[in-house]
C-alpha positions as CSV (number, residue, x, y, z in Angstrom):
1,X,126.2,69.4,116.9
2,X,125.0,69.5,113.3
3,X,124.7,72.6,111.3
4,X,121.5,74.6,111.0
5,X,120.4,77.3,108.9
6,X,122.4,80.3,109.0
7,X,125.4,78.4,110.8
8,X,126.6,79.0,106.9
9,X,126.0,81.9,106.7
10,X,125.5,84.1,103.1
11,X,126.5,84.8,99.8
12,X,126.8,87.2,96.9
13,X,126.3,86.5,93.0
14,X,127.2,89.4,91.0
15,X,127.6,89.0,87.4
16,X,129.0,91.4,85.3
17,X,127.5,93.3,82.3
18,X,128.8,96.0,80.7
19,X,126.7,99.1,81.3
20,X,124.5,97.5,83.7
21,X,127.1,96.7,86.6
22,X,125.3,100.0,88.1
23,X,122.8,97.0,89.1
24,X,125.2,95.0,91.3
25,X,127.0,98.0,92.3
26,X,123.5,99.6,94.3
27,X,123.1,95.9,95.2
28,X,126.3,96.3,97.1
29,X,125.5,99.4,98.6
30,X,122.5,98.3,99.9
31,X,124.2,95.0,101.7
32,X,126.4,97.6,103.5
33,X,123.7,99.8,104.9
34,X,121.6,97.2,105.9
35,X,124.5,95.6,107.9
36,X,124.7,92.0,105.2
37,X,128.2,91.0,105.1
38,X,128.7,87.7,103.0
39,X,130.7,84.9,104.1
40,X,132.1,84.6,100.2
41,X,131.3,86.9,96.9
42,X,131.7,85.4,93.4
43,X,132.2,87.7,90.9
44,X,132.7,88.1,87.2
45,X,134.1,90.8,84.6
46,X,133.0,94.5,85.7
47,X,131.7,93.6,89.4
48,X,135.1,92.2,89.9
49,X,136.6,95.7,90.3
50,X,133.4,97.0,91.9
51,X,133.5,94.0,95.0
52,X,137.1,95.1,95.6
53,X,135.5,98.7,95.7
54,X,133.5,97.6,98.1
55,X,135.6,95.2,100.2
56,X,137.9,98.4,100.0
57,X,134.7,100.4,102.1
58,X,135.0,103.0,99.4
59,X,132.1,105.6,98.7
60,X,130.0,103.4,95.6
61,X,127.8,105.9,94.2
62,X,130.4,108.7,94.1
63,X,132.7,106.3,92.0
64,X,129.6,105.4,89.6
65,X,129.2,109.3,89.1
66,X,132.6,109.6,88.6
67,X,133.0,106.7,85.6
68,X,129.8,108.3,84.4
69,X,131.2,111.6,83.9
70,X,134.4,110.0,81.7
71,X,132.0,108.5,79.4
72,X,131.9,109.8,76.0
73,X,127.7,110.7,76.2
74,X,126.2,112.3,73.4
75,X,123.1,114.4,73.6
76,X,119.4,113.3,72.8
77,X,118.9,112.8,70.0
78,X,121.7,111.1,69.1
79,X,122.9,109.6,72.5
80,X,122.1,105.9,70.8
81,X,125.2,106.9,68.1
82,X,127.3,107.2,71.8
83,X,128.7,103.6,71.6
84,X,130.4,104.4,68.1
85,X,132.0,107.2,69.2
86,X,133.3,105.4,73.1
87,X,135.0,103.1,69.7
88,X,136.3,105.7,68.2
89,X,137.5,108.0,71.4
90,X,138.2,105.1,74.0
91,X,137.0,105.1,77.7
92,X,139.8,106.9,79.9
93,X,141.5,104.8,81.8
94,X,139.7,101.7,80.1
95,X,140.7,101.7,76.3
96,X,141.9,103.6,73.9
97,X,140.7,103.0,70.0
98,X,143.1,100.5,68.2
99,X,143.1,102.0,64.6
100,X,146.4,102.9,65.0
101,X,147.6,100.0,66.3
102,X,146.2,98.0,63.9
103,X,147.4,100.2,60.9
104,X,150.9,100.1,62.2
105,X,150.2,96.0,62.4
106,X,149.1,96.0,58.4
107,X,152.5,98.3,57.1
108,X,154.8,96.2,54.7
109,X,151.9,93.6,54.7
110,X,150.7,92.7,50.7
111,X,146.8,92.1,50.4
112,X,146.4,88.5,51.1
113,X,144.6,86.1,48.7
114,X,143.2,83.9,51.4
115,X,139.5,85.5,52.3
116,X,139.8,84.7,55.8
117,X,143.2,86.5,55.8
118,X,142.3,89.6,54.2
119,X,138.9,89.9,56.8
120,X,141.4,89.4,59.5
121,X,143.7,92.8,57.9
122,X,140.4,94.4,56.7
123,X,138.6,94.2,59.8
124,X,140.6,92.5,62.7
125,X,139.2,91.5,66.0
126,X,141.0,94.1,67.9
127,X,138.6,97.3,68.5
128,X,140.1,98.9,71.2
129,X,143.5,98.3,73.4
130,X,143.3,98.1,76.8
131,X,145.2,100.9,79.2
132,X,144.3,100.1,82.9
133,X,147.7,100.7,84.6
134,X,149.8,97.4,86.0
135,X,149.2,99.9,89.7
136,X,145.3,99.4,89.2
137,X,145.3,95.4,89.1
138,X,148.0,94.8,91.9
139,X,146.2,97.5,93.9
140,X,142.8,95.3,93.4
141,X,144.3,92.0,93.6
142,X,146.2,93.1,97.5
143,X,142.5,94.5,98.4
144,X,140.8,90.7,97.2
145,X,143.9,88.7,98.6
146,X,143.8,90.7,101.8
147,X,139.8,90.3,102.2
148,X,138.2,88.3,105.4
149,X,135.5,87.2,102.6
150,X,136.1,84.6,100.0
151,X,136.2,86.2,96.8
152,X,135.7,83.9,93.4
153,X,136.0,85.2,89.9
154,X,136.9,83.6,86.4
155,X,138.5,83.6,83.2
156,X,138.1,81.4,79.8
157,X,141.2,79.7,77.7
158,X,139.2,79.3,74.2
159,X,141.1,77.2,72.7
160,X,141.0,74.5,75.7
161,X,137.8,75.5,76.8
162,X,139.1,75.4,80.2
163,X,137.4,77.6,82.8
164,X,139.7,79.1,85.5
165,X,138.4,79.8,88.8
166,X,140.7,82.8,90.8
167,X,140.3,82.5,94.7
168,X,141.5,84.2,97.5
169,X,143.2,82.2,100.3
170,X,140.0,83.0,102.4
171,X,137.5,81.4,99.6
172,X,140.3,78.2,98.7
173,X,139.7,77.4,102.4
174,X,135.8,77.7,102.7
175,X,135.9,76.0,99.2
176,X,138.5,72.6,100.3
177,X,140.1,73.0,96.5
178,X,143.5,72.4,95.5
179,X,145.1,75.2,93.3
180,X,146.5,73.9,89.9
181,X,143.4,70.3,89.9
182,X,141.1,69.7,87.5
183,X,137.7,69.8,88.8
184,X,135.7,69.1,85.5
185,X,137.1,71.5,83.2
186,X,137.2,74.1,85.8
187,X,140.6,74.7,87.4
188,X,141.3,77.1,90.7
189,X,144.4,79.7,90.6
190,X,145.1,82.4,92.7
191,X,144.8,85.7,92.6
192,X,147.3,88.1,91.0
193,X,147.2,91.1,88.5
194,X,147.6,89.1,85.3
195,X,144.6,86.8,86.1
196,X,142.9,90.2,87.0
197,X,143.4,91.3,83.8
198,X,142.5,88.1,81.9
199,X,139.3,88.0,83.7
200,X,138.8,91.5,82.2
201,X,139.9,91.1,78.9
202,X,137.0,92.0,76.2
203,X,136.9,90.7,73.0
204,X,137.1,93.6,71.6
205,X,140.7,93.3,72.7
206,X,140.8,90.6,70.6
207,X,143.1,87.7,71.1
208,X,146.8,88.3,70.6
209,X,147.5,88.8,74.4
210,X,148.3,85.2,76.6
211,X,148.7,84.7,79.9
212,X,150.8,81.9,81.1
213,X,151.4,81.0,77.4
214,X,147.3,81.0,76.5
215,X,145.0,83.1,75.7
216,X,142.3,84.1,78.0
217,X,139.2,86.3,78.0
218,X,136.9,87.8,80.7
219,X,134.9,84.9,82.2
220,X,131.7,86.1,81.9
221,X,131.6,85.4,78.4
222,X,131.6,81.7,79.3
223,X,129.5,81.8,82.5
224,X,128.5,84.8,83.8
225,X,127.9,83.9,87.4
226,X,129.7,81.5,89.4
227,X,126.9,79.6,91.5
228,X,127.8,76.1,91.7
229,X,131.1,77.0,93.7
230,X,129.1,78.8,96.3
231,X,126.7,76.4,98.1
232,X,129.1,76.7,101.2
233,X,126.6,78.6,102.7
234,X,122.8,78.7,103.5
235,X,120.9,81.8,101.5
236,X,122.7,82.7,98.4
237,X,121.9,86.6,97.0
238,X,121.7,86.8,93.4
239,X,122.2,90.1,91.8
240,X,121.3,90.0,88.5
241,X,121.9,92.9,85.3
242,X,119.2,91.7,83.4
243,X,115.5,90.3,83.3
244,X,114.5,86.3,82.8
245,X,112.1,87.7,80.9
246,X,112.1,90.8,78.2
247,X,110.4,93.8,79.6
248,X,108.2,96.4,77.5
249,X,107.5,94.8,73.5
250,X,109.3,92.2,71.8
251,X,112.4,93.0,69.3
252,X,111.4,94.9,66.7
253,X,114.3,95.6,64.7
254,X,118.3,94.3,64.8
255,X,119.1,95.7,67.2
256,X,116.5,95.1,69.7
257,X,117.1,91.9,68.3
258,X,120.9,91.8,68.7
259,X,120.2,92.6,72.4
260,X,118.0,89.7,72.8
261,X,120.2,87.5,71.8
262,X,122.9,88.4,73.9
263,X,120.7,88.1,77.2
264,X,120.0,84.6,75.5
265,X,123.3,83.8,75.5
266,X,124.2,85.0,79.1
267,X,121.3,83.8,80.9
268,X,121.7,79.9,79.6
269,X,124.5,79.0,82.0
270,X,123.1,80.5,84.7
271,X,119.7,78.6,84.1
272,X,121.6,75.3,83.9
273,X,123.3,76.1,87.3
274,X,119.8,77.5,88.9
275,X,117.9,74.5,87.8
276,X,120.6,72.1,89.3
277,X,120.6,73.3,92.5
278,X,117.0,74.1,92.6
279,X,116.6,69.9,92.1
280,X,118.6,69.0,95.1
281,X,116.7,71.2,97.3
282,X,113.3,69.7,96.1
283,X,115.3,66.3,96.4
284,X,116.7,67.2,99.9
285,X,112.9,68.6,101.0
286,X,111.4,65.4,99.8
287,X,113.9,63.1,101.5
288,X,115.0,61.8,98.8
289,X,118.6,63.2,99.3
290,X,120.8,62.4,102.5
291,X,124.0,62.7,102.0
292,X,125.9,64.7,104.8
293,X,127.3,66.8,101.0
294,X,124.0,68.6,100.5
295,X,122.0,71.0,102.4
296,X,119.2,73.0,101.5
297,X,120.3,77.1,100.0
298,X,117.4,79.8,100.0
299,X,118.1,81.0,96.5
300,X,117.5,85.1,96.5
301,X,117.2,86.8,92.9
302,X,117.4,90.3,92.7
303,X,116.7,91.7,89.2
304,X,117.0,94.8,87.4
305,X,113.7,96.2,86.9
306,X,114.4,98.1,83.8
307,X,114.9,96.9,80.0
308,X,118.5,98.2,78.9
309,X,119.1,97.6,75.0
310,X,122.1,97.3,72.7
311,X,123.1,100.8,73.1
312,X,123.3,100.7,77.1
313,X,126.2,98.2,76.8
314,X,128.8,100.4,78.0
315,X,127.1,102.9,79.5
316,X,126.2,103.2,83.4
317,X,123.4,104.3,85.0
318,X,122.6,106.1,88.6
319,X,118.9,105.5,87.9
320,X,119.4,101.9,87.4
321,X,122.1,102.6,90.8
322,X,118.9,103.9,92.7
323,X,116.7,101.4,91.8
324,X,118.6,98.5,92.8
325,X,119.9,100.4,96.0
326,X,115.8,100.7,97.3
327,X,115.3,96.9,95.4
328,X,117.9,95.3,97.3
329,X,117.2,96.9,100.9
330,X,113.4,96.3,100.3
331,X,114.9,92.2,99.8
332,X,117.1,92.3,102.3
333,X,114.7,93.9,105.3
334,X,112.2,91.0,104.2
335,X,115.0,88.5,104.9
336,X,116.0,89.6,107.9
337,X,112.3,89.4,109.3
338,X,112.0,86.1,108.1
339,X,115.6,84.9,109.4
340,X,114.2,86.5,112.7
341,X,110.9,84.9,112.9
342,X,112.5,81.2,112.0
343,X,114.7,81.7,115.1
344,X,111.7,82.3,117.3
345,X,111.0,79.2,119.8
């Protein structure tokens, strides 16, 4: 008997941004109250931890409070001066600052001639140094490992420009990939609590850290969500930190402008991806597509309502929390009438 829609069943795009995971995180909330349980999840930096939070049945609004209250918050009016100071305090249980570090790195060192050389001693890459215990990525990587739901995150090897793709024995199955092929400069590994960290890694780590003898940085910096490795099944729910389009009036100074740019940056992959599978649907609607590989996906964006500038970067937010929470059940009570009234003889 041939498949029909919902004989796939669902999926989850979350992609991770900073100080606006509080999006995906009442996107999550609002899947489990309404009873939506995916038949894979991909995943990238910051929502990684918050799916196995979730996959975990943990309480997610308590733990947003409760990452809120560690943040380093300065009053009104100053609370856009809050990032400098989570640089110069650290995030508990994130990152501590790395002056130190980096001062003990320059003793016995002599100025360098070479301009590139003394930028690097002068003002190295490495902002902050990471402290998430080795117990908080095995813990995570058991919970995605041990999941009835495929689970798909990534990491980026710079110098390669490889792409790696982390599954979970549940999502290898549903996706028919080998571990250790080349799929196109995207290559599958399994889950464990190095890749977890790699896929977590910020720049502001910098570089000197490799994994399996490379270095590798969280994957959203590369490709923020992970789309094309989800068309297993038939309605794919995107959940997504920020707007196509800029809310409220254009950038009027840097660091509106800064801001910009970055949602530039992370919104082209994930336009490229959209727009190819948004062809083979109108390809497979006007017959013009039949191979047995290809079947229409209801594409569902969900996205953040409010503007969030360059000084929300690190900071959460239960008001963007609520909103997507009431967003996202609104979405998903509309679906479920029209999943209903399509099954109707």
């Amino acid at each position: 008997m041939p498949e029909t829609r919902q004989d796939r069943g669902v999926g989850f795009a979350l992609g991770g941004l900073g100080g606006s995971n509080a999006h995906g995180v009442g996107f999550l909330e609002a899947a489990r109250r309404q009873g939506i349980t995916p038949r894979i999840i991909s995943c990238t930096s910051g929502m990684i931890h918050w799916t196995a939070h979730w996959l975990a049945n943990r309480p997610m609004r308590e733990k947003l409070e409760e990452q809120i209250r560690l943040m380093p918050r300065l009053p009104e009016p100053f609370a856009h001066l809050s990032g400098w100071k989570m640089m110069l305090q650290g995030l508990p249980g994130v990152f501590r600052p790395a002056w130190w570090d980096n001062w003990r790195d320059s003793l016995g060192q002599f100025p360098p001639m070479d301009r590139n050389a003394l930028f690097d001693l002068l003002f190295p890459a490495r902002m902050v140094v990471p402290t998430r215990s080795d117990e908080f990525y095995a813990e995570m990587a058991t919970i995605l490992n041990e999941a009835s739901i495929g689970v798909v995150f990534n990491s980026y090897a710079p110098a390669s420009g490889k792409e790696y793709l982390h599954v979970n024995p549940v999502a290898l199955q549903l996706l028919g990939r080998e571990l250790g092929r080349d799929y196109g400069g995207r290559i599958f590994r399994p889950i464990t609590p190095d890749y977890l960290e790699a896929a977590l890694w910020l720049l502001q780590y910098g570089f000197g850290r490799k994994f399996d003898g490379e270095v590798l940085v969280d994957g959203a910096y590369h490709r923020q969500f992970i789309l094309k490795e989800l068309t297993c099944v038939d309605t794919l729910f995107v959940a997504r930190p920020q707007s196509r389009t800029w809310r409220g009036e254009l950038p009027g100074n840097l660091f509106e402008a800064e801001d910009f740019k970055v949602e530039l940056l992370f919104n082209n992959a994930y336009y490229g991806e959209l727009s190819a599978m948004r062809t083979i649907n109108d390809l497979l609607a006007k017959n013009h597509l039949s191979c047995k590989d290809f079947h229409p996906i209801e594409l569902v964006e969900i996205e953040i309502e409010t503007q969030r500038g360059f000084f929300d970067y690190f900071f959460e937010s239960l008001e963007v929390f609520d909103q997507a929470e009431v967003q996202s059940e609104r979405v998903f009570r509309e679906w479920n009438g029209r999943v209903a009234a399509s099954k109707q003889p």
